[in-house]
Every structure is written in C-alpha cells, then in structure tokens.
C-alpha positions as CSV (number, residue, x, y, z in Angstrom):
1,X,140.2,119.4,113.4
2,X,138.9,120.3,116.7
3,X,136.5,117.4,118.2
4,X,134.9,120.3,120.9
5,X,131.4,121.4,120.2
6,X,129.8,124.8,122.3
7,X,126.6,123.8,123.3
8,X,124.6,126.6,124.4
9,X,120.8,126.6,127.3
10,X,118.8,129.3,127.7
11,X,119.1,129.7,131.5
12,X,119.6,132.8,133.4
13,X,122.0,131.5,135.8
14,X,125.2,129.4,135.8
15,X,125.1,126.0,136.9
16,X,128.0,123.4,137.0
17,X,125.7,120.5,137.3
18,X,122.5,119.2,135.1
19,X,119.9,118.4,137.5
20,X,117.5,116.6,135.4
21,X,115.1,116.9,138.4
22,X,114.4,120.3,138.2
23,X,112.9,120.1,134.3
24,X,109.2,120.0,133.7
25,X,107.2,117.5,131.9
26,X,105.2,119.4,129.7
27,X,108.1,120.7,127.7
28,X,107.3,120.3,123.1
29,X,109.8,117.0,123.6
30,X,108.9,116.2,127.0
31,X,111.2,116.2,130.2
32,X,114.7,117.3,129.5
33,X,117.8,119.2,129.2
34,X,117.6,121.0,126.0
35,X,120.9,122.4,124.7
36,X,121.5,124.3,120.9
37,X,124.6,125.0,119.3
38,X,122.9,128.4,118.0
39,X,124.0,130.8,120.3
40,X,120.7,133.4,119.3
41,X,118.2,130.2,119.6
42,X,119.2,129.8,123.5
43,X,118.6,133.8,124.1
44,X,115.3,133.4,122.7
C-alpha cells in the first residue's frame, strides 16, 4: 500500500513554493491553496 497521494492545482506555471500571499480573498472557500486529486477538475 502506497501512502503517496498526487495532488493536482490548476496553475499555468510551475512553482516549487506555496505562497499563500499571492491567493485572493474572494475565492467560493475564501483565501487559499486549493489542490484536487482529479486531474480533469484542476484543468478546468
């Protein structure tokens, strides 16, 4: 059993580091990082 999970974002651009600064506040959950593990949700 493999305890890795893909999490997926639905930037354009690579990043190595979350800056949280960067997010806006008027997001459906608020300020955040928001990751899927649907690969199809992030493209969208």
């Amino acid at each position: 059993m493999s305890d890795k999970i893909t999490l997926y974002h639905g930037s354009n651009c690579d990043f190595q580091v979350v800056e949280l600064s960067k997010s806006k506040d008027r997001r459906d959950f608020g300020k955040g990082f928001y990751l899927t593990t649907l690969q199809n949700q992030a493209k969208d």
